[in-house]
N, C-alpha and C positions, 0 to 999 in steps of 0.2 A: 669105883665100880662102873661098869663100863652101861651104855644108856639101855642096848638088847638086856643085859642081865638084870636089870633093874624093873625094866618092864616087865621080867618072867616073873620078878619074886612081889613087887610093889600090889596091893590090891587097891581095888577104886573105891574112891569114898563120896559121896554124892551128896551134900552142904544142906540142900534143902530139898524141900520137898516137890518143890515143881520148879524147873530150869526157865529162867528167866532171864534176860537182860538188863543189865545193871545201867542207870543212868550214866553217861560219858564220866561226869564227876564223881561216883561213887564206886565205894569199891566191889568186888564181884558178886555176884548173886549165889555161886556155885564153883563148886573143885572136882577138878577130877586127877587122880595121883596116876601116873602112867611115865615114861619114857618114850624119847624117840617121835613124838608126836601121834601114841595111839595109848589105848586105854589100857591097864596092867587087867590082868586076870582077876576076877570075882566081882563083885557086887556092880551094877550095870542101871539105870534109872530101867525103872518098870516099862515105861510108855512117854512116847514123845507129849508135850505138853498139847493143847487145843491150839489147834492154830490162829495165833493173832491175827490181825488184818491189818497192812502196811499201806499207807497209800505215798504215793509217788513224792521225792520232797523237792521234784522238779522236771516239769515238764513243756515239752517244746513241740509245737505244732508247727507242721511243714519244714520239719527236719529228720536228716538221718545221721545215723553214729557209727563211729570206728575204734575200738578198742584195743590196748594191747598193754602186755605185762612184761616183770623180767623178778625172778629170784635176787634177795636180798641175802639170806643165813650166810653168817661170815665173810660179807663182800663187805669191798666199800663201795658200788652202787651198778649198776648192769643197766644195761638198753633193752630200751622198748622201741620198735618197731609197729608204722602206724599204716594199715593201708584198707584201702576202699572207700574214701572220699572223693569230693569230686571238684574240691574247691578249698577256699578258705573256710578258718575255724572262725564259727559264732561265741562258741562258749567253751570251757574245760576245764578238767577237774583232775586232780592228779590227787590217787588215797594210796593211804600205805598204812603199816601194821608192824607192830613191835609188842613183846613179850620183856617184860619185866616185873622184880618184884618190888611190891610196892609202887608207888606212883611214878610216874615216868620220869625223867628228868628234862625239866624245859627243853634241852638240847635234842630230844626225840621229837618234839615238833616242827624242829627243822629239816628241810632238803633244798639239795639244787636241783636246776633241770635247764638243760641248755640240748639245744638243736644242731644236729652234727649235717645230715646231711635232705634235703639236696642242697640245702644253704643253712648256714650257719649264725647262731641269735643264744645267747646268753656265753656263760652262764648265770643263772638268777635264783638269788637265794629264796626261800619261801618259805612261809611259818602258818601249819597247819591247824586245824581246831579239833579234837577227841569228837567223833561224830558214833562208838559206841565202843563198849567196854565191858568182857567178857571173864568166865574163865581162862587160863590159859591150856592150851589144845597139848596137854599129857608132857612138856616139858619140864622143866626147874622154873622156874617164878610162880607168881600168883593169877597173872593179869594179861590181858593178852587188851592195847588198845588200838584201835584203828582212828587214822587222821584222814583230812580231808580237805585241801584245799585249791581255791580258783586260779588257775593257772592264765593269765596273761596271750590273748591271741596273736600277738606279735612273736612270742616264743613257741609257744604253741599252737604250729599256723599248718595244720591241715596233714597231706602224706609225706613220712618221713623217719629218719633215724631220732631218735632221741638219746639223751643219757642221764640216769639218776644220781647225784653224790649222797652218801651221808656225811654227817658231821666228822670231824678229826675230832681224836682223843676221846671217843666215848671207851670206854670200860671191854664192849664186848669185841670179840674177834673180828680182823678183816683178811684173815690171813688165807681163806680160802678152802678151808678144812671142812672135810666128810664130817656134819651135823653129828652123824650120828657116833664121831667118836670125842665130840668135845662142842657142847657150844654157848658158850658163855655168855652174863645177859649183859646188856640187855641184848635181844635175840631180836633181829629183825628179821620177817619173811619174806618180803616183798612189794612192788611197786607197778601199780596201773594205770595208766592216763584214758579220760573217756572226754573225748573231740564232739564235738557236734558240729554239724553244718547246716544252714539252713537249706531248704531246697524246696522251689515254687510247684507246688500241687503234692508234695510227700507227703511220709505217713507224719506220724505224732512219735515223738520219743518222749519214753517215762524213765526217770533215773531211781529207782529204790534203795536207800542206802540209811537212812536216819531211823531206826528202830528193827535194822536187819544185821549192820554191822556191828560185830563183837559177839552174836549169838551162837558163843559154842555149843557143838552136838557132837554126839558120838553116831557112828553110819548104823549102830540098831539103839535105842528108837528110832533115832533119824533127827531129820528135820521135817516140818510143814511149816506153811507159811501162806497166808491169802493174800497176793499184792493186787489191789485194788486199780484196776487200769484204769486211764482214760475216758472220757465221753467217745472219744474219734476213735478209738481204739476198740472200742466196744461196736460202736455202729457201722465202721469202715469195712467190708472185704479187703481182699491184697493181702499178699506175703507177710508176718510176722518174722523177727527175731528176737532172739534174747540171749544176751550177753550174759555170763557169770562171772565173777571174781571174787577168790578165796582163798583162806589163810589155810596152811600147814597140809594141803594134799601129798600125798607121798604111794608109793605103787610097792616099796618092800621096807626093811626094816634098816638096812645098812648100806651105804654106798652103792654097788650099781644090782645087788638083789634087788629081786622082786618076789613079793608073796601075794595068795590070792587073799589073803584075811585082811588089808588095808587097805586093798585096790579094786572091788569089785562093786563101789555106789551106783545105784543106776539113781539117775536123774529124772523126774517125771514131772510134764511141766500140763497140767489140768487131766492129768492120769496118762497122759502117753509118757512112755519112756521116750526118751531122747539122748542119752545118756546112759553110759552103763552095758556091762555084760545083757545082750536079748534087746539094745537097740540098735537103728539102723549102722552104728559105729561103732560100736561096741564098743568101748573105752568110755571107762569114769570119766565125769568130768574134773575130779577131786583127785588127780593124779601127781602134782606137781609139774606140771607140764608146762610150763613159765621157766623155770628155773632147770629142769633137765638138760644133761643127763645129773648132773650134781650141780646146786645143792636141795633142787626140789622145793617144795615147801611152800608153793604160790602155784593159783594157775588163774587164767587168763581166756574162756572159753568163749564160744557163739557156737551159735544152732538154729539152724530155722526151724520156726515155731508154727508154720501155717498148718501143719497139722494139728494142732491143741489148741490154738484162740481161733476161734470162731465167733464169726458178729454174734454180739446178743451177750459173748461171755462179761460178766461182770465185773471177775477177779480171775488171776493166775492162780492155782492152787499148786505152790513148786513146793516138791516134797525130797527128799534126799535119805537113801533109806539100801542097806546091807543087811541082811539074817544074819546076825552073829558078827557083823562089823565091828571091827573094833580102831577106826581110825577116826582120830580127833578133830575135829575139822570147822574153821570160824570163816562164818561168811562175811564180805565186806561191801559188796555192792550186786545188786540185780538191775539190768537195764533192758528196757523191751523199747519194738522200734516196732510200729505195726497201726 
């Protein structure tokens, strides 16, 4: 049965009574039965839960950040592309995300990452750590976990080409095949590197990922979320940004379709939309836009935020939210520069 027809007939079933996130070590809090990466027809949680408050699980004063992403589903590993730095990397982080049943197999917390261009530096193997662990976002498995680990400033050294490998001989596809007509687990989504740089008199970079990653949602109710910024970030004027990255975005239901019922989340980061059908872009950030045009299923966003953090704000209140949305969608990292 193929993943659309499954979607039509499969209904959702909702595990518990308020959607939580599950410790990295444990198993999921919540299911949702669907296809295709969105939620099958009937039963839908009532209302997004209260919003937690996330405070930063790393933060860097007089720096700023460059991010970027690249689609995993049935590869064996795509480039990320790094630009708007303005020097060498201080720190970095490279998180990725896989879908599996049952617990992972040690060999999904493995990658490589080696630097193609403008000069050339690995490749180097790398063993990441479960930094949160969700439903899985309307495919086959259970479990959808996100990794995260510190990437080496020598390898990863500022603007440039990069490339991801995965492991040889795991189980699932690397054959390069439309998701949506075969994708075998484990399922990987994709891969994002976040650089920092330090820079004398900048703003403050907050990285939010350890109690945000793995928390699948469906686009109604949504998501919210309080990320508790910064001191300097709070009291600083000047320009804000915030970075997104997230698992299972997709814009239609099958190869290069596109529908509006998967693709229209607007994004709203302290109630302005930024994000989304009615802002000044108009485009989801939840699009699959990392991995386009196939195989989707990762995106890799920024937005300037100096419209929404204003000195005095306390927290980001980032919310992700469709009427009648039905696209599954796990977030793995929020990062504000500001």
């Amino acid at each position: 049965m193929g993943y659309r027809t499954r979607r039509l007939r499969a209904a959702a079933a909702v595990l518990a009574a308020t959607v939580t996130l599950s410790p990295a070590g444990g198993p999921p809090a919540f299911a949702f039965e669907g296809a295709g990466g969105a939620l099958a027809g009937g039963t839908r949680p009532a209302a997004a839960p209260e919003a937690p408050r996330i405070r930063p699980s790393r933060i860097y004063p007089q720096a700023i950040v460059a991010t970027g992403g690249t689609g995993l589903r049935n590869l064996p590993g795509g480039g990320i592309d790094i630009a708007g730095l303005g020097g060498a990397t201080a720190d970095a982080w490279l998180y990725w995300a896989v879908i599996t049943e049952g617990e992972p197999k040690p060999e999904t917390a493995r990658i490589a990452l080696q630097r193609n261009l403008p000069t050339r530096a690995g490749p180097r193997w790398l063993t990441g750590t479960p930094i949160g662990r969700g439903a899985n976002p309307c495919w086959d498995g259970d479990r959808i976990t996100v990794y995260r680990v510190r990437v080496p400033v020598w390898l990863a050294n500022g603007n440039g080409s990069y490339l991801v490998t995965l492991p040889a001989g795991l189980p699932g596809s690397i054959a390069g095949e439309d998701p949506w007509t075969g994708s075998p687990l484990p399922a990987y989504e994709g891969a994002s590197l976040v650089l920092i740089q330090r820079h004398e008199a900048g703003p403050t970079v907050a990285i939010f990922d350890s109690g945000l990653a793995g928390l699948t949602f469906v686009a109604d109710p949504g998501l919210d979320v309080d990320l508790v910024l910064p001191a300097a970030t709070v009291t600083l004027s000047g320009a804000k940004q915030v970075h997104i990255i997230g698992a299972d975005g997709q814009d239609g239901w099958a190869g290069y379709a596109t529908d509006a019922a998967p693709s229209g989340e607007v994004t709203r980061h302290n109630g302005v939309a930024l994000g989304g059908p009615g802002s000044p872009r108009n485009d989801s950030d939840w699009n699959g836009s990392a991995g386009q045009p196939l195989t989707k299923l990762w995106d890799n966003r920024a937005v300037d935020a100096t419209e929404a953090i204003k000195p005095g704000d306390l927290v980001l209140d980032f919310t992700v939210f469709q009427p009648a949305g039905v696209d599954c969608l796990t977030p793995v990292a929020v990062v504000v520069q500001g």
